[in-house]
Every structure is written in C-alpha cells, then in structure tokens.
N, C-alpha and C positions, 0 to 999 in steps of 0.2 A: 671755137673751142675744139682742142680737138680730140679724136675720141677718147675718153673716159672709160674703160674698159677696165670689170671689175669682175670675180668668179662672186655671182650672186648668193649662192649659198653657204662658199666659205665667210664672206661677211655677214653673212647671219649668224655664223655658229660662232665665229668669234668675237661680237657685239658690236663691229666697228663700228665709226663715225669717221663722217667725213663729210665738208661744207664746203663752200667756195661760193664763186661768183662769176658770171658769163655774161658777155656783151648779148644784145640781143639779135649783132649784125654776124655775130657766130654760130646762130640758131637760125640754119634758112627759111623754115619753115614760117616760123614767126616772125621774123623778118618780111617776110612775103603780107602776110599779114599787118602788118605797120605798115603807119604814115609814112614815119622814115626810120634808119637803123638806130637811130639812136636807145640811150638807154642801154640797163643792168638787172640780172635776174639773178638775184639771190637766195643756194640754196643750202640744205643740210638733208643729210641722209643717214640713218641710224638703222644698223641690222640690230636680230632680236629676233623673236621667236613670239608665234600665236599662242593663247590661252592653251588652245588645243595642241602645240606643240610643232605646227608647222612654220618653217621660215617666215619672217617678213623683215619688211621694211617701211621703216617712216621717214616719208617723203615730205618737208617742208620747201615751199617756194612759192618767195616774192620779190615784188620789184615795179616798176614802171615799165609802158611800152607805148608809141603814139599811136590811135588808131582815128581811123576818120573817120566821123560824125555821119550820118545816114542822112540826116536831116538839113543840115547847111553845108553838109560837106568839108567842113576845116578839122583841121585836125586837132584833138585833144586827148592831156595824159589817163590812162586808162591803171590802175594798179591791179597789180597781179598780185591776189593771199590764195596758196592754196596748201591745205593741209590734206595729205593722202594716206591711208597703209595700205599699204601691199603683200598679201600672202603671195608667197611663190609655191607653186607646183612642177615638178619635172617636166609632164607633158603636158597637152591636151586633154588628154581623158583625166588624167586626174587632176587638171585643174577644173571640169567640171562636176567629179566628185568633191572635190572640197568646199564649191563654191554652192551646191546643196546640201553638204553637211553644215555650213555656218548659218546661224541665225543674226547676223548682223548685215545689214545693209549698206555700209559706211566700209568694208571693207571689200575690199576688190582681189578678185584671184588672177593673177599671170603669171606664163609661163619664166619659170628662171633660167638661165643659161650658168655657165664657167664664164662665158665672154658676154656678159651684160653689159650694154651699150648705156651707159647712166647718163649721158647728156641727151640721149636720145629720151629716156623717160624723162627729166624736166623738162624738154622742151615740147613733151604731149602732156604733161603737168600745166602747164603754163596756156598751152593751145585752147583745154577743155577748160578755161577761166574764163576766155575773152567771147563775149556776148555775137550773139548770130548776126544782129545787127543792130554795131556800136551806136551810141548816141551820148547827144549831153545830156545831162539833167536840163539843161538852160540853157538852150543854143544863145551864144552871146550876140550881140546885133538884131536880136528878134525881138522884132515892136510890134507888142498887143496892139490892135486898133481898139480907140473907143470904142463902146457899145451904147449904141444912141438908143432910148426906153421905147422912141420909136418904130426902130427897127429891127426891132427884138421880133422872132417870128411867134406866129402866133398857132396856138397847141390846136393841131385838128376836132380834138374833143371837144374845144369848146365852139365850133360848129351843132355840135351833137350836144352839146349843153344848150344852146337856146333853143334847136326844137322842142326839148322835154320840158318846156314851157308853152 
C-alpha cells in the first residue's frame, strides 16, 4: 500500500470517511509476522470529534492473516476484528494532558500530524490484535492418548490419607 497520508485534524473537523482495503503483503510489518503474505485487511476511518471536543478518529479493521501455530507449528487463519478511537493531541505534552483529563479507558490519546501516516495506524491496529503467541484452539493431527484407569497417577495425599488411619 502505499502511503496513505492524510492532514489528521483537517479530517476530523470536516467528518470525513474513508475505507478501503490492503494486502497484508503491503503491510511489512505484518507480513513479517505471517505464515505467508497472503490475505486482506479491511478498513474504515471516520473523523469526528470527542465528547469533550477534541479531534478523534474511529478506526475500524478486519480481515484474515496466516500466523503459525506455537504448538504444531503449521500454519492457521488468524482473524483480525479491531475496533479503535483515537483522540488526537498536537504534541506530547498534551497528549498526556488529555489522556488524564479522560475517564474512559477504551480510548487512546496520540499525537496527530498534517501528514498522518493512515496505513501506518492500521497496520499497528491490526499488529496489537494478533496474540504473543499464536495457537489453534485444536491443533489438528493431535491425538489424545487413552487414558488407562490404571495409569492415572495417584494424588500424594492419599499417601497422607492412609496414615490418618
């Protein structure tokens, strides 16, 4: 993809929207991260304005991406849902003043730019989704061995259960 450069706060104040959709093999970062490049992240961006009157943005993005399995190591699809908003702040300092004047947790303060890098924020949208370390629910080819009644181990305590007789 290539850069997506937007003046962050003029699109707040004039409400835009704007969606689309990116390869995953155009997002290096996540790429790096996948099995392989394949796959699509689909997103929508909505400027707008906080209760309190500062800039934001809602950041919608999903899509598929392969990521391999910690445990058998093959690779399976992973889905990316994330729903974000973002107050923007000029700087630093006051993006730490806003982000102690809000009582909402669910919201995130950073810094806005004239030149905001939008495929750069889906694609740390999309990063802070995929799990530290990927797994299946059910690694497939994974056979439970029986459990013989015999070879069930047996509970220390009830060592300590038959002395107390």
């Amino acid at each position: 993809m290539n850069a997506f450069v937007i003046d962050a706060f003029e699109f707040c104040r004039l409400k835009e929207r704007r969606e689309g959709e990116v390869a995953v093999a155009d997002l290096p970062r996540l790429a790096e991260e996948s099995a392989d490049q394949s796959g699509t992240v689909r997103w929508s961006l909505q400027g707008g304005s906080s209760p309190q009157g500062h800039p934001q943005l809602a950041l919608s993005v999903a899509g598929a991406v392969s990521l391999m399995c910690q445990r058998c190591l093959k690779p399976f699809a992973f889905d990316i849902v994330s729903e974000s908003v973002l107050v923007l702040a000029p700087d630093e300092a006051s993006a730490d003043e806003i982000e102690n004047s809000l009582d909402d947790e669910s919201v995130e303060v950073i810094v806005g730019s004239r030149n905001f890098d939008v495929a750069q924020l889906i694609e740390d949208d999309a990063l802070l989704t995929i799990p530290l370390s990927p797994k299946h629910a059910t690694c497939p080819d994974q056979l439970m061995p029986e459990m013989d009644k015999e070879a069930e181990k047996v509970s220390p305590f009830a060592v300590l259960k038959g002395l107390k007789k």
